[in-house]
Backbone as ProteinMPNN parsed JSONL, in Angstrom:
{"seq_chain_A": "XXXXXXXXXXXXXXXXXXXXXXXXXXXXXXXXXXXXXXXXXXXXXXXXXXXXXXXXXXXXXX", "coords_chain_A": {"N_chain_A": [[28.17, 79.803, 29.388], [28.583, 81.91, 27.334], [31.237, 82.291, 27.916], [32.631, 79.857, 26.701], [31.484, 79.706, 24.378], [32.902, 82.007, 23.124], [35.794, 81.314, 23.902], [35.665, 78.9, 21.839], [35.194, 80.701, 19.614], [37.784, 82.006, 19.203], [39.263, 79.758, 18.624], [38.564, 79.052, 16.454], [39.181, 80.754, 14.872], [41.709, 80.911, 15.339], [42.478, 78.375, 14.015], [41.554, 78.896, 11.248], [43.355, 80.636, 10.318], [46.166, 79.54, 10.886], [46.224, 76.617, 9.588], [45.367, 74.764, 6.696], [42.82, 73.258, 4.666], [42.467, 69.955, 3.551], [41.302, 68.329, 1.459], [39.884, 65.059, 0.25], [38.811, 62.485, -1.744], [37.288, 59.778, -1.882], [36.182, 56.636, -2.65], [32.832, 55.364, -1.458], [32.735, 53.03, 0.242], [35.528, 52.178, 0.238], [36.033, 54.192, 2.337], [34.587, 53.823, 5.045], [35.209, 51.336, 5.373], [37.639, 52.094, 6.429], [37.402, 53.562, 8.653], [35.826, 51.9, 10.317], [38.117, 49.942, 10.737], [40.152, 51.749, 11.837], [38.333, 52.544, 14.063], [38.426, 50.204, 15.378], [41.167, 49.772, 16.117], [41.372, 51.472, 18.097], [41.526, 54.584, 17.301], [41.452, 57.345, 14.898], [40.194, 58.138, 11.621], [41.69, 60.611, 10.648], [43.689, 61.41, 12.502], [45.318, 59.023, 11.527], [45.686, 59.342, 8.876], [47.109, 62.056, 9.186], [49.392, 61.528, 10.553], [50.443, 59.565, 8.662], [51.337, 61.356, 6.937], [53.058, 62.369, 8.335], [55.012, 61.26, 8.584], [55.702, 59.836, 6.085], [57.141, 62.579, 5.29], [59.259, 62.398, 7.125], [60.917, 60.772, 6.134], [61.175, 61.067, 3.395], [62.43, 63.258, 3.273], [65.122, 65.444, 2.473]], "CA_chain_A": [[27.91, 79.517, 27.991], [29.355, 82.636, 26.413], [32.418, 82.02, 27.858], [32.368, 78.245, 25.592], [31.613, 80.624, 22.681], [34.138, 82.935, 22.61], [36.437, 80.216, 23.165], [35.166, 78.487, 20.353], [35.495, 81.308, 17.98], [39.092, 82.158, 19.519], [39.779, 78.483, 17.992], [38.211, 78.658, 14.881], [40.05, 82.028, 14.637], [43.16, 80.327, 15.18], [42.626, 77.44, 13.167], [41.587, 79.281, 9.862], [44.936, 81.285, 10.103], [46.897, 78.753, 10.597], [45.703, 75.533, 9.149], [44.744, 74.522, 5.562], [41.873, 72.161, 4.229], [43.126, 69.137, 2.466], [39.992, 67.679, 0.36], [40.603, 63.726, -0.135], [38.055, 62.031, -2.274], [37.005, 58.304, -1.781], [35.301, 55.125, -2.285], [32.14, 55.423, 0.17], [33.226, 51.969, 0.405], [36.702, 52.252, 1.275], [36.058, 54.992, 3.714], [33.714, 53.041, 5.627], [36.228, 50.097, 5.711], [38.857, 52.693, 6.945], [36.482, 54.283, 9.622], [35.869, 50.828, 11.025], [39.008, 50.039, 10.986], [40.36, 53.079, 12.876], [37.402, 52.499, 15.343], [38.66, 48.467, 16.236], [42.361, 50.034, 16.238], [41.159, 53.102, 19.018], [41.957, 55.694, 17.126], [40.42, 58.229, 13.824], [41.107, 58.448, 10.807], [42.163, 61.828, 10.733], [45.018, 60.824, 13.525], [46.218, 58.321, 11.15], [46.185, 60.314, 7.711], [48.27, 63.169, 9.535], [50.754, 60.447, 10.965], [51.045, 59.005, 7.691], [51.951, 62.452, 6.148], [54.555, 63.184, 8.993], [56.099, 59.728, 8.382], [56.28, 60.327, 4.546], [57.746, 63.826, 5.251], [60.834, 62.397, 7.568], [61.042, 59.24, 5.344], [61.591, 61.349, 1.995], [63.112, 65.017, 3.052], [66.764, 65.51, 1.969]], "C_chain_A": [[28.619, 80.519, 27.087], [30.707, 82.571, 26.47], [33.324, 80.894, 26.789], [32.737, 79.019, 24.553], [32.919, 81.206, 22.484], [35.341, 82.282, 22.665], [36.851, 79.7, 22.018], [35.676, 79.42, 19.006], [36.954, 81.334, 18.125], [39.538, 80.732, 18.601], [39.753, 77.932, 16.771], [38.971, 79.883, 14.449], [41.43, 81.436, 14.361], [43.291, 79.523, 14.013], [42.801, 77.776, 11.74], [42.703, 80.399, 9.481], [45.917, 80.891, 10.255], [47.456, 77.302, 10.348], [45.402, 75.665, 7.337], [43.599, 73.33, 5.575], [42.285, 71.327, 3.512], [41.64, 68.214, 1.936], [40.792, 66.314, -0.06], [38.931, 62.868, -0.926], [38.298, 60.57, -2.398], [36.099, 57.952, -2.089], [34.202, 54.998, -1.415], [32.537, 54.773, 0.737], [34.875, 51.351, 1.637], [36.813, 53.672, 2.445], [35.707, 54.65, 4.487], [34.198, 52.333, 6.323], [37.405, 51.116, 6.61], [38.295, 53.189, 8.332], [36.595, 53.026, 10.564], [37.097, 50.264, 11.73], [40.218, 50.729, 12.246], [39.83, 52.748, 14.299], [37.949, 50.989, 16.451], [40.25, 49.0, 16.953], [42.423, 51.203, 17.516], [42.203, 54.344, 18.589], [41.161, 56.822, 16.035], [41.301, 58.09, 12.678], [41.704, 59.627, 10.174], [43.831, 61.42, 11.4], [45.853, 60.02, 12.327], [46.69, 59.185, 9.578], [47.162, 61.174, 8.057], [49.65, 62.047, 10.161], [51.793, 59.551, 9.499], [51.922, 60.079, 7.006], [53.237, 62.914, 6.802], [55.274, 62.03, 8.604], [56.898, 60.037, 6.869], [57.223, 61.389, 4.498], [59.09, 63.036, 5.59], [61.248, 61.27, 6.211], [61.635, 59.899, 4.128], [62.046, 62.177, 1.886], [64.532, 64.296, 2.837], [67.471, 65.609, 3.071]], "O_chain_A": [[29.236, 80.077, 26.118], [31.421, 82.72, 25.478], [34.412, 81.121, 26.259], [33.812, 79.098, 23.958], [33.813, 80.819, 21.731], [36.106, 82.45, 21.716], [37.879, 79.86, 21.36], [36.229, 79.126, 17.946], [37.561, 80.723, 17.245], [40.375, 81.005, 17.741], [40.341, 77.026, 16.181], [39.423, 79.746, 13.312], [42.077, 81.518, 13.317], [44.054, 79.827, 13.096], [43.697, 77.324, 11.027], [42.781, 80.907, 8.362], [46.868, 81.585, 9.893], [48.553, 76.84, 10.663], [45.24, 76.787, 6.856], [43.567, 72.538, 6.517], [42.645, 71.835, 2.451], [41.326, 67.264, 2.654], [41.925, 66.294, -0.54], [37.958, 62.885, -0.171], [39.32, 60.126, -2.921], [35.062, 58.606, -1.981], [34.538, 54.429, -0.376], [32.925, 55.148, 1.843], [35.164, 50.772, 2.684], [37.747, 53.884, 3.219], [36.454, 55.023, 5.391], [34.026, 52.289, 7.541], [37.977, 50.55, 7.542], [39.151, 53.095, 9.212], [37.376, 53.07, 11.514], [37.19, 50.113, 12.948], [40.841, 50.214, 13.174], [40.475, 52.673, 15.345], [37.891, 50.806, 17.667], [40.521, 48.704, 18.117], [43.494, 51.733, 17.813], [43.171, 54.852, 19.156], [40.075, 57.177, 16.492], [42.524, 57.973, 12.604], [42.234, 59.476, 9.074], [44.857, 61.211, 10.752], [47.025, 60.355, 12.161], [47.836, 59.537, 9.299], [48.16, 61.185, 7.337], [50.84, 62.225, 9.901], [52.953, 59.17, 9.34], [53.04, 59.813, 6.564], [54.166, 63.54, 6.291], [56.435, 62.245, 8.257], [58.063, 60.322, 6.591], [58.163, 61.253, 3.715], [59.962, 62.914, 4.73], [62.193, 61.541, 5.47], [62.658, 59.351, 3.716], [62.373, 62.499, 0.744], [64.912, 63.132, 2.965], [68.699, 65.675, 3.013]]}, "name": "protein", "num_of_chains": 1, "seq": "XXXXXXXXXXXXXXXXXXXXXXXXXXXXXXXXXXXXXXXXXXXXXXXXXXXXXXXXXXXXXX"}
């Protein structure tokens, strides 16, 4: 079990030094619909938001 932990923090350690938070505000509605969605499609919607953002990136860099 402590081993888990310290893990754990090791990861949240990592993460909050080299990660950001992106805050997205919705629709309960359309989140719901997107969640579902996601869920019929086997996947998250996390997975697909970051896929969309790498797509946009190659799609529009110089």
């Amino acid at each position: 079990m402590e081993k888990e932990k310290a893990k754990s923090s090791a990861q949240q350690k990592y993460i909050r030094n080299n990660y950001v938070r992106f805050s997205l505000d919705l629709k309960p509605d359309v989140l719901e619909k997107f969640k579902e969605l996601c869920k019929l499609n086997e996947t998250t919607p996390t997975t697909e938001i970051k896929k969309f953002i790498n797509e946009y990136i190659q799609e529009n860099s110089l």
